[in-house]
C-alpha positions in Angstrom: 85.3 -63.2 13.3 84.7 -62.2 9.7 82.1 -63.2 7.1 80.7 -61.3 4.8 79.0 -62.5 1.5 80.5 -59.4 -0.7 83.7 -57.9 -1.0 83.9 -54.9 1.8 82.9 -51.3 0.8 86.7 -49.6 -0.5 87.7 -46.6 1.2 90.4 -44.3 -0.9 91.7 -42.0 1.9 95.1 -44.0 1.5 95.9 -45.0 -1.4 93.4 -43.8 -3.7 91.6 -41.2 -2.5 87.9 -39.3 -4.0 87.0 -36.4 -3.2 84.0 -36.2 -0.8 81.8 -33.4 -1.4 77.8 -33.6 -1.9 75.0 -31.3 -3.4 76.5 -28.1 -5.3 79.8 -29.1 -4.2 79.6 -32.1 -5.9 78.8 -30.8 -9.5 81.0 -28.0 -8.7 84.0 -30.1 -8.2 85.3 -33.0 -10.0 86.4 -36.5 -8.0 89.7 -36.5 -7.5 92.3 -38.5 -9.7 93.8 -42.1 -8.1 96.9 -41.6 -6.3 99.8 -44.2 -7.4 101.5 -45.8 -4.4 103.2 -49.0 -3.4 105.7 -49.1 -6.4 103.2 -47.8 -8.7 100.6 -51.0 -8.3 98.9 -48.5 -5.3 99.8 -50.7 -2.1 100.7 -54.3 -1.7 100.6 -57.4 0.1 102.9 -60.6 -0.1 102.4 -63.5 1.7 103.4 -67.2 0.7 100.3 -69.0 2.4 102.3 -72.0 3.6 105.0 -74.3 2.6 102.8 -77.1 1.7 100.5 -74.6 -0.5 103.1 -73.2 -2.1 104.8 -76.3 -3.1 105.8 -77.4 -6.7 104.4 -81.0 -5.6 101.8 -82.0 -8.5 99.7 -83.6 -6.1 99.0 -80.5 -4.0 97.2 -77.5 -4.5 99.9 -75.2 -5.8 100.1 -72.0 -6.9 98.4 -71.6 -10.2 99.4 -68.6 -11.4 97.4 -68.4 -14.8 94.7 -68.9 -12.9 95.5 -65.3 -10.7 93.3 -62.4 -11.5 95.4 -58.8 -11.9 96.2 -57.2 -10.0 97.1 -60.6 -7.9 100.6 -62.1 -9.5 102.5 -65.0 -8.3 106.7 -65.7 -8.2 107.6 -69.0 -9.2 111.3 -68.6 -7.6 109.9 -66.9 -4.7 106.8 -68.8 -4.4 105.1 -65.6 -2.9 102.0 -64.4 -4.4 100.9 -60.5 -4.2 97.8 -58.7 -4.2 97.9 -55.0 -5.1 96.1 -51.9 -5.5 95.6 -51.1 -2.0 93.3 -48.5 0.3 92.1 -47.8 2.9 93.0 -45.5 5.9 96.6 -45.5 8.4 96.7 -44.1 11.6 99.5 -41.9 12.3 100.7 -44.7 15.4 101.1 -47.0 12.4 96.9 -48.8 13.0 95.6 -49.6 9.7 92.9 -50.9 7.9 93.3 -51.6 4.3 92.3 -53.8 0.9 93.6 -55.1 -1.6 92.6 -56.2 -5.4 93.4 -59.7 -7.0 92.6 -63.3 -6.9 95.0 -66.2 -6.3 94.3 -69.9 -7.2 95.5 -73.1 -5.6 95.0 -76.1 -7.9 96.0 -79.7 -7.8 95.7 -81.2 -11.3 95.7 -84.3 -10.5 92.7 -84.3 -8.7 91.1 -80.9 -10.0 90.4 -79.4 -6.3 90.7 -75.7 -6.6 91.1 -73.0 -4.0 90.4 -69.6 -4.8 91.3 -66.5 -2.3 90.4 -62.9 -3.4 90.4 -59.4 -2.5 92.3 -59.8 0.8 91.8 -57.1 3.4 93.7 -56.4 6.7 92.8 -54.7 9.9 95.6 -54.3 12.3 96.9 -52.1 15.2 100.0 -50.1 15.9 102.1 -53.6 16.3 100.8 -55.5 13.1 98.0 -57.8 15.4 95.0 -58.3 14.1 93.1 -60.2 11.4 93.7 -61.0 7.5 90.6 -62.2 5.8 89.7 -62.5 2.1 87.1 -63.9 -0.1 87.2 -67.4 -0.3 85.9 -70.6 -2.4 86.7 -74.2 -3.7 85.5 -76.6 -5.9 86.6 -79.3 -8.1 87.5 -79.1 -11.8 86.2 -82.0 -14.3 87.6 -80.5 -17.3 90.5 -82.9 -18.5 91.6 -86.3 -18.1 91.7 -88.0 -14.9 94.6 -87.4 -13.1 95.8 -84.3 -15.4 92.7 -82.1 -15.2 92.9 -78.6 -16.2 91.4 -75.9 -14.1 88.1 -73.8 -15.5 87.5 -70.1 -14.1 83.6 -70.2 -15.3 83.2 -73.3 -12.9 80.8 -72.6 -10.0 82.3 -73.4 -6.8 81.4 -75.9 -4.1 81.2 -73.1 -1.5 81.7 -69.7 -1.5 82.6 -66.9 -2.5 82.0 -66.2 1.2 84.3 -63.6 3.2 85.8 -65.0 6.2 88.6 -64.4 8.6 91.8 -66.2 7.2 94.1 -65.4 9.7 95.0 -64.5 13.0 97.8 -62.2 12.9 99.3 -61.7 16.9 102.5 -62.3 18.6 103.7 -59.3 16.4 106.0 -56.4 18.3 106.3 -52.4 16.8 109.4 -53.8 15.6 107.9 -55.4 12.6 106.0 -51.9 11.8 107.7 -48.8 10.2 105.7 -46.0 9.7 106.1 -42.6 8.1 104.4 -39.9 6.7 105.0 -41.3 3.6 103.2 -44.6 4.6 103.5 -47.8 6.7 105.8 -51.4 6.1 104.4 -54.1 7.9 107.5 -56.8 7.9 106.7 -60.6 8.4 103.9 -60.6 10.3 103.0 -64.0 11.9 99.8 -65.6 12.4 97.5 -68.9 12.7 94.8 -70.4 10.7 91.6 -68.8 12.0 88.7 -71.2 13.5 86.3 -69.7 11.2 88.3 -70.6 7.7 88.7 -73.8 8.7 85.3 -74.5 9.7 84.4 -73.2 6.2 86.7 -75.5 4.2 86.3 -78.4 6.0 84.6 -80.3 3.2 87.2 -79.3 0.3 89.8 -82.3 0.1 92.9 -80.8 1.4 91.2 -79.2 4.4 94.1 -81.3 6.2 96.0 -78.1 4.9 95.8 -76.0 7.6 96.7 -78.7 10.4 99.2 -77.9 13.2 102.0 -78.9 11.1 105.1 -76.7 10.6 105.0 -77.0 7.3 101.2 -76.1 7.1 100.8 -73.3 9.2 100.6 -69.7 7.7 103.9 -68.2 6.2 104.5 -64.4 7.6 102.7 -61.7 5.5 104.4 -58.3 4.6 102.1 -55.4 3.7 103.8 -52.0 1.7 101.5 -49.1 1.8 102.0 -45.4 0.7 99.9 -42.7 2.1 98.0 -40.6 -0.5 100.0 -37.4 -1.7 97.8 -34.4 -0.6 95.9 -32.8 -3.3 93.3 -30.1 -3.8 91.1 -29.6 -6.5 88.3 -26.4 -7.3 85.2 -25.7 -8.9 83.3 -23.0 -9.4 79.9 -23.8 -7.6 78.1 -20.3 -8.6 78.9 -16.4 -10.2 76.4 -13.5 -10.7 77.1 -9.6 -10.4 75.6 -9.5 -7.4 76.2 -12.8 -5.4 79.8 -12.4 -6.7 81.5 -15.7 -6.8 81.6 -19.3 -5.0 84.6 -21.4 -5.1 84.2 -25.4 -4.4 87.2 -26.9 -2.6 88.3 -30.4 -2.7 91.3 -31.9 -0.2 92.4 -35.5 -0.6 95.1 -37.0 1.0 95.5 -34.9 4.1 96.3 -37.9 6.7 99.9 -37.2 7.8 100.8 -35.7 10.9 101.7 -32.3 9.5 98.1 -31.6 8.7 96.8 -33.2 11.9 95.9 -29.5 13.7 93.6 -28.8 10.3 94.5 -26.5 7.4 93.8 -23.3 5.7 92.6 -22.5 2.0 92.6 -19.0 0.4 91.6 -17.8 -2.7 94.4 -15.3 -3.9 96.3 -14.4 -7.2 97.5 -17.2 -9.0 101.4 -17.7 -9.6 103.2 -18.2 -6.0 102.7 -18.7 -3.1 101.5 -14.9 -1.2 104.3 -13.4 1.0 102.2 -13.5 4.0 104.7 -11.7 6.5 106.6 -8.9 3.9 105.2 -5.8 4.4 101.4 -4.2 3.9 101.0 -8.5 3.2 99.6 -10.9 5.5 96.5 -12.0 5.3 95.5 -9.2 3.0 97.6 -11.2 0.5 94.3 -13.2 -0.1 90.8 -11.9 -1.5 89.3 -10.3 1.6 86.8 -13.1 3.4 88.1 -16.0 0.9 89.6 -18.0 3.6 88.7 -20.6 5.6 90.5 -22.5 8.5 89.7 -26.4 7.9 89.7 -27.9 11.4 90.9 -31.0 12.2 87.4 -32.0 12.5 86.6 -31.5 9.2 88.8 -33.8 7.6 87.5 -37.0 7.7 89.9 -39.8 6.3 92.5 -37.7 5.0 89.6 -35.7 3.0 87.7 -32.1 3.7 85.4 -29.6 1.7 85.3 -25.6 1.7 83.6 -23.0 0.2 85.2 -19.6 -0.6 83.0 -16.8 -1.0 84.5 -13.4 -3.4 82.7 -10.2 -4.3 83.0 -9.4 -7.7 84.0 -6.0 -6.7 87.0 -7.4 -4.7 88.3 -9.2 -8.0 90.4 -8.3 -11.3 89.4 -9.8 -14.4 93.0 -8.8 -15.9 94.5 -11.5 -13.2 94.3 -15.3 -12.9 93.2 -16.8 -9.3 94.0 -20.0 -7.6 93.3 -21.4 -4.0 96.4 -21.9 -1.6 95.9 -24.8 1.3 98.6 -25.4 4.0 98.6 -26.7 7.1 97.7 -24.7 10.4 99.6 -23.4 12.8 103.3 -23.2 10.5 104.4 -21.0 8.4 102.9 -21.5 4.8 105.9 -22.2 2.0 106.2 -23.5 -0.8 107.1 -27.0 0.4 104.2 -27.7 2.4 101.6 -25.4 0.3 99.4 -27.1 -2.0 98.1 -24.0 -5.3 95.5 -25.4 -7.0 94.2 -23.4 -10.1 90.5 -21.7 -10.1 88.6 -21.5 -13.5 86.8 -18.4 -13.6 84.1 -17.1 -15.9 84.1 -13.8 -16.2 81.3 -13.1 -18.3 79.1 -14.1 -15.6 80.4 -12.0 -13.4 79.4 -8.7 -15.2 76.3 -7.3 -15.5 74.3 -8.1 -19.1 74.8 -4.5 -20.4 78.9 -5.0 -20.4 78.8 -8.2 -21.6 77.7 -7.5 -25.2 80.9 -5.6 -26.8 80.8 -3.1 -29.6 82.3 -4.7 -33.2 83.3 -2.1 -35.8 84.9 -2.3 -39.5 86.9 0.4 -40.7 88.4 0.5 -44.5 92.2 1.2 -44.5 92.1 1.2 -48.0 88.7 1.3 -49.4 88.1 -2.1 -51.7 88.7 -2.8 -55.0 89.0 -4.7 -58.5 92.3 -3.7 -59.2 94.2 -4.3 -56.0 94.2 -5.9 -52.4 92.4 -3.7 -49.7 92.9 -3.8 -46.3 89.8 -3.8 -43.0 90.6 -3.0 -39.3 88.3 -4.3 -37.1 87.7 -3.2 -33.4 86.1 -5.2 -30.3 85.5 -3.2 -27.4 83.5 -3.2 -24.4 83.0 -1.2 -21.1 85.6 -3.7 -19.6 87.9 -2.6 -22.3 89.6 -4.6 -25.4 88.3 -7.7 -26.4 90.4 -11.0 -26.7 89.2 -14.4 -29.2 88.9 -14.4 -32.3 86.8 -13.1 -35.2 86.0 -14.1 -38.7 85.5 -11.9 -41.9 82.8 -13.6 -44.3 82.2 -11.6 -47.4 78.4 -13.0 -49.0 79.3 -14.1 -52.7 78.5 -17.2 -55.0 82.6 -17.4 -55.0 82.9 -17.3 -51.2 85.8 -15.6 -49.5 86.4 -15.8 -45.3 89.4 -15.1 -43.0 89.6 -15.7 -39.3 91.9 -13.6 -37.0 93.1 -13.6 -33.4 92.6 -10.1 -31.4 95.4 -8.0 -30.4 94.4 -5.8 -27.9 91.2 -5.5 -29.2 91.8 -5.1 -32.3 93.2 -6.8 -35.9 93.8 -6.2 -39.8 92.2 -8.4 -42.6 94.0 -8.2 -45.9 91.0 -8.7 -48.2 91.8 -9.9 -52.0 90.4 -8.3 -55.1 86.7 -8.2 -56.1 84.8 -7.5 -58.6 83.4 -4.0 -59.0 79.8 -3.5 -57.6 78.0 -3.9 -54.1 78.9 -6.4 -51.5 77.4 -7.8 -48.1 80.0 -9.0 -45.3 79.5 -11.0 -42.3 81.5 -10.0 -39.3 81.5 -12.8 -36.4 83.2 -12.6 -32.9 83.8 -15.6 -31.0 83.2 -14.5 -27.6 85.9 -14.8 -24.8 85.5 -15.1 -21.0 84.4 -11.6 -20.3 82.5 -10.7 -23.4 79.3 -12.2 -25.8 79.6 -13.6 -29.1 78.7 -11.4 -31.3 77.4 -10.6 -35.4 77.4 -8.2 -37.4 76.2 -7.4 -40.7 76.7 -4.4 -43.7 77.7 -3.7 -46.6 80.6 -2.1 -48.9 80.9 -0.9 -52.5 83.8 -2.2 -54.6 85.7 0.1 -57.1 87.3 -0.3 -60.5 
């Protein structure tokens, strides 16, 4: 049996899954984004409680479905109510152990009893046996006139919340399970009241409820689940000249049986999947010791870590990088291989005397009251050409600037006519991801 006092501890390895890194790791890699399953509402279950429950019968505690808390939503032609917003974890023979989000209510207004069920939860094995429980409570409204009371939310219960054990699911066959590697159906499965939640509402005043009675035994429950869609996510956990760079890996959603003998992620050029068997290819396709092969006993509820290690020396700053994962032992394509984009810096990665670039101004036309002149500026560095942008500021009571983009290293400002005499300028580069920002300051004379 089943009783807790708060809501069990979630797990997101099925439906919704976070990525589970610690220490530099952690703050290298963001947590990865919710997977959308189960029709989009992330996993589901559907179960009518029992004909007398779910009765239209004003005297009984129906279905009270402006009572339900979302993601929990009830079918007045049906007369099935649905949680949503599952996780958990499925085991590739079809086991599971999963929860689910939402409140439903039971009220009888002519008496005001109220039954409240949330955050159901299932644990079952390969055939669909095993135990539904939920968060339970009851208590009785006094809002209203006697014998059409209305039921309040902010009323405290007569007992409860309390988890318990709801019911016994058993007598189930693999015929009512379907699984896939897309996820798991679990098809009317049948059960009884459980000792323990009757024991627990035996003072609310339609404990009676959950007698022997055909019409007051459980109805079947149905459960839709969708396994997480694999994803990978990076971060860059450190990158210094010397220590060369550190690439934080993040796998989520790696429970199906194509990734059961463990994976492989390499850092290598972004834009493709590498040919690894064309010629002078293979493995060299990939940053030389930037690899790692993720065994199975590293993945722990669909979810892994790695850390790829590059030496500067072995990278090209004039190239973008990713990290390929695919599973082990088949041969990586582009259905089953996951590319997952890596930010680089590449400022840190250069040494402090290449990082500062060289700014000069040169007059194509020397300046001038009469006309428009024109001024070439250059960014360069011992890496080569600058990219970014920089911005031409000449120091006057009347104010004049113009902002460029580089092009190869390089761009024109068309400057406008000034009056005749001396003048400052203020030359500012942005920066970009290999070079510093950077100012610099003279002076011009202006002509008639």
């Amino acid at each position: 049996m089943i009783t807790r006092t708060t809501r069990r501890p979630v797990r997101r390895s099925l439906i919704a899954a976070g990525a589970l890194v610690a220490g530099a790791l952690a703050a290298a890699v963001p947590t990865a984004p919710a997977q959308a399953a189960g029709a989009g509402s992330g996993g589901t279950i559907t179960w009518g409680m029992s004909t007398y429950l779910g009765s239209t019968n004003p005297g009984r505690p129906n279905p009270y479905a402006a009572g339900y808390v979302a993601p929990a939503t009830f079918d007045a032609t049906s007369r099935l109510s649905t949680w949503g917003a599952g996780s958990g974890t499925i085991a590739d023979t079809g086991a599971a152990d999963l929860d689910f989000d939402g409140t439903s209510v039971n009220f009888a207004s002519t008496s005001g009893s109220w039954l409240r069920i949330s955050d159901l939860a299932v644990d079952v094995d390969a055939t669909g046996n095993g135990t539904l429980s939920g968060e339970v409570s009851y208590g009785m409204s006094t809002t209203g006139t006697p014998g059409a009371l209305t039921y309040d939310p902010a009323q405290a219960p007569s007992n409860g919340p309390t988890r318990v054990a709801i019911v016994a699911l058993a007598g189930n066959t693999a015929a009512d399970v379907a699984r896939t590697d897309a996820g798991v159906t679990y098809t009317g499965l049948d059960g009884t009241w459980t000792d323990e939640f009757k024991s627990f509402l035996a003072a609310w005043p339609y404990a009676a409820t959950f007698t022997t009675a055909a019409d007051r035994q459980p109805l079947p429950v149905s459960i839709a689940a969708t396994t997480a869609t694999a994803a990978v996510q990076t971060g860059i956990i450190s990158a210094t000249p010397s220590g060369g760079l550190k690439v934080g890996v993040a796998g989520t959603g790696f429970t199906s049986a194509l990734h059961s003998k463990g994976v492989y992620a390499g850092l290598a050029v972004a834009g493709g999947l590498p040919e690894l068997d064309g010629p002078d290819q293979g493995m060299g396709a990939f940053v030389p010791g930037a690899i790692d092969f993720v065994m199975a006993n590293r993945i722990t509820d669909g979810s892994f870590t790695s850390i790829l290690a590059a030496a500067t020396s072995d990278l090209d700053r004039t190239k973008s990088y990713s990290v390929y994962v695919w599973p082990h032992a088949t041969n990586p394509t582009p259905a089953n291989t996951i590319e997952a984009p890596v930010a680089i810096n590449w400022s840190k990665l250069m040494p402090a005397s290449k990082r500062k670039p060289t700014v000069k101004v040169a007059w194509l036309t020397k300046p001038s009251a009469s006309r428009t002149s024109k001024a070439k500026v250059t960014v360069r560095g011992q890496a080569g050409a600058a990219t970014g942008k920089v911005t031409l500021r000449l120091v006057d009571p009347d104010g004049w600037k113009s902002t460029k983009t580089l092009k190869k290293g390089a761009t024109t400002f068309v400057v406008p006519r000034l009056r005749p005499g001396k003048w400052t300028y203020v030359l500012r580069y942005a920066g970009d991801r290999t070079y510093q920002a950077s100012t610099t300051r003279g002076s011009f004379r202006a002509t008639r």
